[in-house]
C-alpha positions in Angstrom: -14.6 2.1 2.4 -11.9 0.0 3.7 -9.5 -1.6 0.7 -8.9 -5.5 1.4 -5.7 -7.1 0.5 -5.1 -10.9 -1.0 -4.0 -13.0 1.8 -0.2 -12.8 0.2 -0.3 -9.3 0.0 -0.3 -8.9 4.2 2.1 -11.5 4.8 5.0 -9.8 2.0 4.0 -6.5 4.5 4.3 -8.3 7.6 7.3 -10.4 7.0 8.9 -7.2 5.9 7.6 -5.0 9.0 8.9 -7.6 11.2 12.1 -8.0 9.5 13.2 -3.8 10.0 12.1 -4.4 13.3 14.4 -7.2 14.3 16.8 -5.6 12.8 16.3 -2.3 14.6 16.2 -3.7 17.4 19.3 -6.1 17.2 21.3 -2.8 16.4 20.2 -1.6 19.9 18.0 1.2 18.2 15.0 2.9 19.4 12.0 4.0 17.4 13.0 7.7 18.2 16.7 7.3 16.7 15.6 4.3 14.0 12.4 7.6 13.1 15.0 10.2 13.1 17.3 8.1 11.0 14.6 7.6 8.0 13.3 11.2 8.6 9.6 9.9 9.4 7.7 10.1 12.9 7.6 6.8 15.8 4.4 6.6 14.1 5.1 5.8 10.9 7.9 3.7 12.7 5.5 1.5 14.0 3.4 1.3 11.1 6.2 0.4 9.1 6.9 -2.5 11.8 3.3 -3.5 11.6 3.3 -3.8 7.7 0.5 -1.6 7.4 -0.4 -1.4 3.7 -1.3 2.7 3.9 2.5 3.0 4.4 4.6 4.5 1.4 5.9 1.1 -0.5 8.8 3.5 -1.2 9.2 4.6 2.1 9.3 0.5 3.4 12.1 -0.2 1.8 13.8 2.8 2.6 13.2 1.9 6.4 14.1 -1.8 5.5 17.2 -0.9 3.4 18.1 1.5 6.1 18.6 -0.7 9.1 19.8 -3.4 6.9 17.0 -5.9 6.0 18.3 -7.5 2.7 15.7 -6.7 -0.3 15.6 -9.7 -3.1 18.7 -10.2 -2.8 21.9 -10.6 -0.7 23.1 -7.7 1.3 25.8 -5.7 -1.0 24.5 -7.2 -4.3 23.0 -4.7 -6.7 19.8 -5.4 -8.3 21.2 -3.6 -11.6 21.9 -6.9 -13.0 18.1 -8.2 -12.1 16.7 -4.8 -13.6 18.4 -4.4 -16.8 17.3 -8.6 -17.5 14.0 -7.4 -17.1 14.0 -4.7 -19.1 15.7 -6.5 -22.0 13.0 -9.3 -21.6 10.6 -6.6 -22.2 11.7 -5.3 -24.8 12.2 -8.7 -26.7 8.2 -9.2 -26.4 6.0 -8.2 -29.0 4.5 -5.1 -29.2 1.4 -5.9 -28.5 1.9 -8.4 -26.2 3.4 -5.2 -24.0 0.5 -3.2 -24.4 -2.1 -6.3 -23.8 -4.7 -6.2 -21.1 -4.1 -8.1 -18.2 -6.9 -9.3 -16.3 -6.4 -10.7 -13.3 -8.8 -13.0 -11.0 -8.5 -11.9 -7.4 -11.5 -13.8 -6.3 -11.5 -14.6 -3.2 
């Protein structure tokens, strides 16, 4: 059985996919050298590319961080700032407001 993806889920991986590739390919790189480089196959290389959801999410942003794409923020700007505001924002909540339930309504 096939697993579906909401409709903003696909376009975050394709946006993404196409983003290492442009940038791959404005540093004049080939899938061979740009594979080599993250230590994954020319497969993989194109999957990434594709945004194909089976793909590592780890492993995306390694490609993407690798060849330059910027990820949530500017290139050279640390996300230390952005994770250590989230974590303090958790741990102002309640207890157990962190341990709630989430439900979430994906119908579509």
């Amino acid at each position: 059985m096939q697993r579906t993806y909401l409709p903003e889920t696909g376009e975050a991986l394709r946006l993404l996919g196409l983003q290492t590739r442009l940038k791959r390919k404005q540093a004049k790189m080939s899938e061979r050298e740009f594979a080599d480089r993250v230590g994954v196959s020319r497969v993989t290389i194109r999957q990434i590319e594709k945004g194909a959801p089976t793909v590592a999410v780890g492993l995306m942003f390694e490609a993407a961080a690798i060849i330059g794409v910027d990820l949530f923020v500017p290139e050279g700007t640390s996300l230390a700032p952005y994770l250590n505001r989230t974590r303090d924002t958790l741990a102002l909540l309640p207890k157990k407001e962190r341990a709630a339930e989430v439900t979430f309504d994906n119908d579509f």
